[in-house]
MDAnalysis code that builds the backbone (N, CA, C; Angstrom):
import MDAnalysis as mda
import numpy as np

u = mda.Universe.empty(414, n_residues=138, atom_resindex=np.repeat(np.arange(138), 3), trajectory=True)
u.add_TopologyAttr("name", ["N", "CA", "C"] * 138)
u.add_TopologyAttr("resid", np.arange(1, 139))
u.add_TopologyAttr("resname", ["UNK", "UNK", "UNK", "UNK", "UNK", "UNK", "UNK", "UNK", "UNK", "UNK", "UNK", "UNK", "UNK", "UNK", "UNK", "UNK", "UNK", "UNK", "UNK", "UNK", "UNK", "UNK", "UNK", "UNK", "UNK", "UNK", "UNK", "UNK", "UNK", "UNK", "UNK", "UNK", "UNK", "UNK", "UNK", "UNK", "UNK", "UNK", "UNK", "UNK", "UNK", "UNK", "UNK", "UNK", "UNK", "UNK", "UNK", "UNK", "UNK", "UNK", "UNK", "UNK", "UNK", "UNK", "UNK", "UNK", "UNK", "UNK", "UNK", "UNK", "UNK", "UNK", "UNK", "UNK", "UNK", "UNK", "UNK", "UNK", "UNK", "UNK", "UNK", "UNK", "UNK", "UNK", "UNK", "UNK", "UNK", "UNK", "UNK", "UNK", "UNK", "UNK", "UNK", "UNK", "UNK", "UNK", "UNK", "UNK", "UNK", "UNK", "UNK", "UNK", "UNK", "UNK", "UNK", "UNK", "UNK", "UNK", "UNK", "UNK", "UNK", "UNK", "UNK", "UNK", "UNK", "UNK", "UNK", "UNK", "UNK", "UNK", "UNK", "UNK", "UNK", "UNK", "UNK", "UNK", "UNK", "UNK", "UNK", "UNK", "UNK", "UNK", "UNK", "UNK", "UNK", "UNK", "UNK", "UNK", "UNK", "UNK", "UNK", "UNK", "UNK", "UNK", "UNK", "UNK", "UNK", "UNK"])
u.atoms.positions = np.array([
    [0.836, -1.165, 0.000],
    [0.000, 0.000, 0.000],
    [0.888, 1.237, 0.000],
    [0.414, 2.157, -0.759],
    [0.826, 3.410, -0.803],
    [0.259, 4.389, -0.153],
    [1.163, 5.786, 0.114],
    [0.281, 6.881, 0.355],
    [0.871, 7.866, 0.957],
    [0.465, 9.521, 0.292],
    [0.718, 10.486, 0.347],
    [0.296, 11.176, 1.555],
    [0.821, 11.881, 2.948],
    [0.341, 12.283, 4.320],
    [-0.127, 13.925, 3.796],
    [-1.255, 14.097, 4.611],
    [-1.794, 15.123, 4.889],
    [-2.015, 15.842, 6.485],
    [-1.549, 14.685, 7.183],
    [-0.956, 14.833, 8.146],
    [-2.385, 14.454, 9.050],
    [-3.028, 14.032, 8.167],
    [-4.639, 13.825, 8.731],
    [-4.575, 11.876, 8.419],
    [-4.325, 11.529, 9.432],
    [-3.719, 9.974, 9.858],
    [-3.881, 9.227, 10.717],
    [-5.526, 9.547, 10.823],
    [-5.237, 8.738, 12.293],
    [-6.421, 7.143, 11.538],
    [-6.130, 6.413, 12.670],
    [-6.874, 5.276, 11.897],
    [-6.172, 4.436, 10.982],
    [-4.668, 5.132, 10.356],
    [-3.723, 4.287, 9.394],
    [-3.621, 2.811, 10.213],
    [-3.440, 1.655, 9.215],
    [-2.546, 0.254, 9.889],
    [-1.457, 0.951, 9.234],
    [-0.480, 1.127, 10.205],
    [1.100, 1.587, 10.001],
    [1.808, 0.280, 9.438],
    [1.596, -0.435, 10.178],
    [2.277, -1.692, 9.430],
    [2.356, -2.366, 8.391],
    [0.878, -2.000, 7.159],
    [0.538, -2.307, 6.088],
    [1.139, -2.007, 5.362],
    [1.681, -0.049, 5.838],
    [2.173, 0.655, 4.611],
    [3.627, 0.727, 4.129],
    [4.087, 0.213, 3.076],
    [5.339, -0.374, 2.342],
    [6.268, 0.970, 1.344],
    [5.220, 1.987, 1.131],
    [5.868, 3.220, 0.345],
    [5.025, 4.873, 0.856],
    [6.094, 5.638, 1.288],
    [4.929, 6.576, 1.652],
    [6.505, 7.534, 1.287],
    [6.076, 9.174, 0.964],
    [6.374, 10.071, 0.244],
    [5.832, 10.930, 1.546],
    [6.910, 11.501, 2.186],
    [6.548, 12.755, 3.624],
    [7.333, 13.674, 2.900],
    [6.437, 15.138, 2.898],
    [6.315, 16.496, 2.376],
    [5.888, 17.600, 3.315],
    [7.001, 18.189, 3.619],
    [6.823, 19.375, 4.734],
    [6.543, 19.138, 5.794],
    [6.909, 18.322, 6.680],
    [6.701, 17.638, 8.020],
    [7.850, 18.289, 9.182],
    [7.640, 18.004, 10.079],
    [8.683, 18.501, 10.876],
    [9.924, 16.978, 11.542],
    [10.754, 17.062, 11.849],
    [11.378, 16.329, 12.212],
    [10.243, 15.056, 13.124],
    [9.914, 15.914, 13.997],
    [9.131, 15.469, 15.181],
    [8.039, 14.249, 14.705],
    [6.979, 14.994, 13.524],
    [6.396, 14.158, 13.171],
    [7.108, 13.040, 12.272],
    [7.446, 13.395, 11.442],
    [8.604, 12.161, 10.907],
    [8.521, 11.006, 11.518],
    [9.658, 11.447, 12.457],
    [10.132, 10.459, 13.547],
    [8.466, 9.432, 13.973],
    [7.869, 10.132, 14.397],
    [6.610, 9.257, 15.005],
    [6.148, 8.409, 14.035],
    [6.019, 9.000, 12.559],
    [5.315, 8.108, 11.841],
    [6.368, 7.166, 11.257],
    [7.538, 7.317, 11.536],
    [8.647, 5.990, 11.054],
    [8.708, 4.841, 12.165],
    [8.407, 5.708, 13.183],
    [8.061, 4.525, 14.901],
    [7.304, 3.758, 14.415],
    [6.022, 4.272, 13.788],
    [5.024, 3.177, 13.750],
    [5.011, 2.433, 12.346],
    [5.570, 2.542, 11.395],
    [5.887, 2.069, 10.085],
    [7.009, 0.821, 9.817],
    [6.852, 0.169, 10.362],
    [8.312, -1.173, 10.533],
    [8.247, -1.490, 8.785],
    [7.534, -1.570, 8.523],
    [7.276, -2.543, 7.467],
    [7.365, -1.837, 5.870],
    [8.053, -0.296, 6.152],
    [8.669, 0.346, 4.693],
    [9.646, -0.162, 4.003],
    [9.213, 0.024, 2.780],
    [10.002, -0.516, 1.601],
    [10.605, 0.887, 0.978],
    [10.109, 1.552, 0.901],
    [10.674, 2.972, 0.247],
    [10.365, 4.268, 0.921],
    [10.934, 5.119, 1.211],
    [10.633, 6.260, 1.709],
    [11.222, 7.006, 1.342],
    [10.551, 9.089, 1.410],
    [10.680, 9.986, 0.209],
    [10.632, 10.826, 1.652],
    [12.164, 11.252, 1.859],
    [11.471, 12.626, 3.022],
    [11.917, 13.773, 2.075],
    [10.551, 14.432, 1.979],
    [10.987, 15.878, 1.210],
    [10.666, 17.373, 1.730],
    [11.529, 18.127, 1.789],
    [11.076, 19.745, 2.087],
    [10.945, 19.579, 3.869],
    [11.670, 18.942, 4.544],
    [11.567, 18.849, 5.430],
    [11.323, 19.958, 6.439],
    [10.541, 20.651, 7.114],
    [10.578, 21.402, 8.274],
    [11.281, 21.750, 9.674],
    [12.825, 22.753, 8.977],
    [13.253, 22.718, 10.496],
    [12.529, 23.149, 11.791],
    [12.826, 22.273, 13.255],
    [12.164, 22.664, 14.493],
    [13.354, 22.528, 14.993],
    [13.612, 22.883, 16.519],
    [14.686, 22.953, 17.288],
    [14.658, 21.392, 17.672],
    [15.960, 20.605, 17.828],
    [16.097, 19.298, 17.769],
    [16.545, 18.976, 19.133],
    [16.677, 19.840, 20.404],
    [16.505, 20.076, 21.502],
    [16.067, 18.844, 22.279],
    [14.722, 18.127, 21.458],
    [13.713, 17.690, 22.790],
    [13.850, 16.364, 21.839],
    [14.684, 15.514, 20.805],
    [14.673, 14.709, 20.022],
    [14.804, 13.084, 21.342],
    [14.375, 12.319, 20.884],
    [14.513, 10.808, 21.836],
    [16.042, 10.436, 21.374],
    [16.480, 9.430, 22.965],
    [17.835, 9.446, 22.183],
    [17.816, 7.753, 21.568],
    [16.807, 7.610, 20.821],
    [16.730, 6.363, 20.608],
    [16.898, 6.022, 18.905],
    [17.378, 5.560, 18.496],
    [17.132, 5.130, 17.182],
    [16.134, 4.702, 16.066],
    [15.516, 4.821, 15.313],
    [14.033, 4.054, 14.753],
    [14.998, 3.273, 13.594],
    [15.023, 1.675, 14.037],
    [15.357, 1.002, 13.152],
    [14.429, 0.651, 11.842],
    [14.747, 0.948, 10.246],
    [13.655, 0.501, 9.443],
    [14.305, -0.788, 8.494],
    [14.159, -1.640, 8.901],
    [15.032, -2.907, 8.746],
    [14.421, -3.188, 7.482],
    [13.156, -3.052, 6.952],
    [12.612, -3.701, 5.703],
    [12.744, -2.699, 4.476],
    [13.406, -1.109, 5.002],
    [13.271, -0.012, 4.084],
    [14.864, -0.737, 2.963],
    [14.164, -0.068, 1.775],
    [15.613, -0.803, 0.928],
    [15.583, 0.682, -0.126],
    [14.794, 1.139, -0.252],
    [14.825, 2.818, -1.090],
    [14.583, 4.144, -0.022],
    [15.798, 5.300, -0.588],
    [15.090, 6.238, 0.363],
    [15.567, 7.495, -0.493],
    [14.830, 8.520, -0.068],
    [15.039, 9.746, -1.265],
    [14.668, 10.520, -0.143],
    [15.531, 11.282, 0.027],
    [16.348, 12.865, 1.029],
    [16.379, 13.551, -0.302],
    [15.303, 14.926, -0.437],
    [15.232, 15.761, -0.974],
    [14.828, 17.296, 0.140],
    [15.809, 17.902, 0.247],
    [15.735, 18.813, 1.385],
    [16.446, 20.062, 0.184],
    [15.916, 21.507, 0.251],
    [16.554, 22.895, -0.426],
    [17.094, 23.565, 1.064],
    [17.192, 22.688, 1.619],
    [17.947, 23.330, 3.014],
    [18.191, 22.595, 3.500],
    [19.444, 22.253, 4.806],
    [20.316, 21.187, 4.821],
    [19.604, 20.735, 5.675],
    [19.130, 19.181, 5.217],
    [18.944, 18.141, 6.222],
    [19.686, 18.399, 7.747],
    [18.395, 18.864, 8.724],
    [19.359, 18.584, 9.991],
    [19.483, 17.364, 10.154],
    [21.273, 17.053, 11.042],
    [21.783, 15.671, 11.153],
    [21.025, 14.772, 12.259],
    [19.960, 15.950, 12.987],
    [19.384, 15.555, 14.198],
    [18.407, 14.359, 13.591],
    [17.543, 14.598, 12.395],
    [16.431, 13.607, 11.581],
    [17.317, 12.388, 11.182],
    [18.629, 12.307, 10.487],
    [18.982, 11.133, 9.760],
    [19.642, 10.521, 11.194],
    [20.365, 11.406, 12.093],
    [20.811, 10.801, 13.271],
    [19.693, 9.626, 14.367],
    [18.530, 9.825, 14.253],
    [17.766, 8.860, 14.662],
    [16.927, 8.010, 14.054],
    [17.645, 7.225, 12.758],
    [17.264, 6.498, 11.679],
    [18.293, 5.891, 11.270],
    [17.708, 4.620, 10.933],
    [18.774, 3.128, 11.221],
    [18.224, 2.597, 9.394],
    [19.067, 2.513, 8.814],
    [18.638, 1.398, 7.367],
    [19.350, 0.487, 7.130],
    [19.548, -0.710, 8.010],
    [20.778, -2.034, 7.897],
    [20.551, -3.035, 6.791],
    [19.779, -2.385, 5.845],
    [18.974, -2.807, 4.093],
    [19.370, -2.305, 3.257],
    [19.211, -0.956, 3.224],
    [18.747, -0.155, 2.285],
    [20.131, -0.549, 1.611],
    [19.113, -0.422, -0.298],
    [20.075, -0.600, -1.297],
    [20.158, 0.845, -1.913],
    [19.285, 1.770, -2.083],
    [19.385, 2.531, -3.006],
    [18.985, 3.964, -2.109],
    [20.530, 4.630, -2.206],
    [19.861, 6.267, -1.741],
    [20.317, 7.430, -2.823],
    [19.014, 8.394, -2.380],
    [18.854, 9.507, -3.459],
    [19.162, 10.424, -2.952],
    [20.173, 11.161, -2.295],
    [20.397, 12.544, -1.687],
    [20.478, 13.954, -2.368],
    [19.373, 14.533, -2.574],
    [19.419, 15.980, -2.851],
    [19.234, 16.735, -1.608],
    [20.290, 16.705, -1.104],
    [20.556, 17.559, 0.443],
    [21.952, 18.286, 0.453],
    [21.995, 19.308, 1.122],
    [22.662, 20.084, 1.349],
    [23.859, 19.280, 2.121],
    [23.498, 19.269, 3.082],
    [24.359, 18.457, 4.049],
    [24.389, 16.923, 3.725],
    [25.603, 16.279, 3.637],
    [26.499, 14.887, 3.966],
    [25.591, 14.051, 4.359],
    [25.606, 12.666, 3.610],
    [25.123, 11.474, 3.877],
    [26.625, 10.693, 4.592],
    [27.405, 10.799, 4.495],
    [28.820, 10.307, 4.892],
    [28.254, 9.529, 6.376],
    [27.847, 9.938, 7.905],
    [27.818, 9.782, 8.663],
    [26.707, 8.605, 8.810],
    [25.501, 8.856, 7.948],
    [24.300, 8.486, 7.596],
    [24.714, 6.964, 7.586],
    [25.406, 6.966, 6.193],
    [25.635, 6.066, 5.423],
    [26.868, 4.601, 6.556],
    [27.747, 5.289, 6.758],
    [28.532, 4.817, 7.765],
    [28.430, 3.906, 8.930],
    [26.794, 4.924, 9.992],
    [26.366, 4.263, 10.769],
    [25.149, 3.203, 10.777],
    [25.210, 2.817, 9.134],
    [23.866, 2.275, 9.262],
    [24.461, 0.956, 8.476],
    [25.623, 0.854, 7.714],
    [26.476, -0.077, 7.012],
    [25.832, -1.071, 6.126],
    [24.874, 0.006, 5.328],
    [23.837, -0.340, 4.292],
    [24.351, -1.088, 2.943],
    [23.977, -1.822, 2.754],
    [24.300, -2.662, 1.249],
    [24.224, -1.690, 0.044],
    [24.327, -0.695, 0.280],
    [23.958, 0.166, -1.213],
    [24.474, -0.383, -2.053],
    [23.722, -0.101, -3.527],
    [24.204, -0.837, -5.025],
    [23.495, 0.119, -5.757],
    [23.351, 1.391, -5.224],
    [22.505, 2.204, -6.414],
    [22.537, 3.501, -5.640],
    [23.334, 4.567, -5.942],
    [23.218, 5.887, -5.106],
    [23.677, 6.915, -6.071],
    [22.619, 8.215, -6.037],
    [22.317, 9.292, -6.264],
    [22.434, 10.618, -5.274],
    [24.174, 11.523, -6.205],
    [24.245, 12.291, -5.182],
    [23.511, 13.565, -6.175],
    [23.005, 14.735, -5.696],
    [22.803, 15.865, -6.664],
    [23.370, 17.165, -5.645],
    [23.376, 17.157, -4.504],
    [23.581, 18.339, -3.781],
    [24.498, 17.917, -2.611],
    [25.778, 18.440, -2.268],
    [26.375, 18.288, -1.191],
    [27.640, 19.440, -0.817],
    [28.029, 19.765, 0.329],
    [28.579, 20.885, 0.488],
    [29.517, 20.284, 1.051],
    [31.405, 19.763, 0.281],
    [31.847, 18.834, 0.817],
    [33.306, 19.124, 0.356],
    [34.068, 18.471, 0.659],
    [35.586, 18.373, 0.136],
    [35.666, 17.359, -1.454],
    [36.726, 17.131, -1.739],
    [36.952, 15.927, -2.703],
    [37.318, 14.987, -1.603],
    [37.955, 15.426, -0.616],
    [38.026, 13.849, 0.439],
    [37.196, 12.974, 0.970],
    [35.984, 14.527, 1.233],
    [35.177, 13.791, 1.984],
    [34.097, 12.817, 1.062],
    [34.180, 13.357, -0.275],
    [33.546, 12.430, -1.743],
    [34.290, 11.360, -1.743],
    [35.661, 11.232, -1.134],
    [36.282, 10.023, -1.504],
    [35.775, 9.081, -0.557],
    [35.798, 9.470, 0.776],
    [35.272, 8.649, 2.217],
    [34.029, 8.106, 1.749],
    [33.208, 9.447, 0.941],
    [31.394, 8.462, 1.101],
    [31.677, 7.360, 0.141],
    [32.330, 7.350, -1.087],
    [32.261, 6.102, -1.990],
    [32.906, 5.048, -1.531],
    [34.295, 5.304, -0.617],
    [34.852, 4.191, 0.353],
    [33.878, 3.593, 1.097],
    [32.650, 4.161, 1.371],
    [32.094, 3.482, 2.821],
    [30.540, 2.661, 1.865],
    [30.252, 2.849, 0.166],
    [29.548, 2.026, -0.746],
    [30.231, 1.114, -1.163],
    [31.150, 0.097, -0.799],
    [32.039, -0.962, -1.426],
    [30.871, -1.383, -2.563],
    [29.635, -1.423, -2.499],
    [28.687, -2.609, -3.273],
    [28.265, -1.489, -4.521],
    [28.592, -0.609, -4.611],
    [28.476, 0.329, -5.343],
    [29.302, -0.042, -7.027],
    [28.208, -0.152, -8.358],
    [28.578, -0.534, -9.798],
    [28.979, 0.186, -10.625],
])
């Protein structure tokens, strides 16, 4: 099952849903609706909404079944959102973000075999580190 948030959600089976596309959300909500979502296959965080990351859980949301993900942010992904998100799957990431997947990518020691950079504010070293840390990368 698919589906686009309006932020008007209550009543979802979270567990059903396998592809969902979040648009202008705040960190906060994010986070809650990835708590209750185990069972994603693809996810699209876009235009994300900065809030102060202050009051964030210090817990991780593992998405063990997610294997696609697309980070489209025109302002830099705070590290506070990808910092409490786990993908020990994921094959394929799409980063149009300002800020570094490097750390992302690193702590989650994802099988990637398919990655898309378009935006990053970085060294040539630190381009060398992120492709060091995709060995599965064609």
């Amino acid at each position: 099952m698919s589906i686009g948030v309006c932020w008007d959600i209550s009543g979802l089976n979270w567990p059903d849903i396998s592809h969902l596309r979040l648009n202008q959300l705040t960190h906060h909500q994010v986070l809650e609706i990835l708590d209750q979502a185990p069972n994603l296959e693809d996810l699209g965080l876009l235009n994300m909404r900065m809030k102060s990351a202050l009051n964030f859980p210090p817990s991780t949301i593992v998405l063990s079944s997610l294997q696609n993900l697309l980070v489209y942010c025109v302002i830099p992904l705070s590290k506070s959102l990808v910092d409490h998100i786990s993908c020990p799957n994921l094959n394929c990431l799409e980063w149009h973000s300002i800020g570094s997947p490097l750390n992302f990518i690193t702590r989650c020691s994802c099988p990637l075999t398919d990655f898309t950079l378009l935006a990053m504010d970085t060294n040539l070293e630190e381009l060398f580190q992120l492709f060091d840390a995709m060995p599965l990368l064609t």
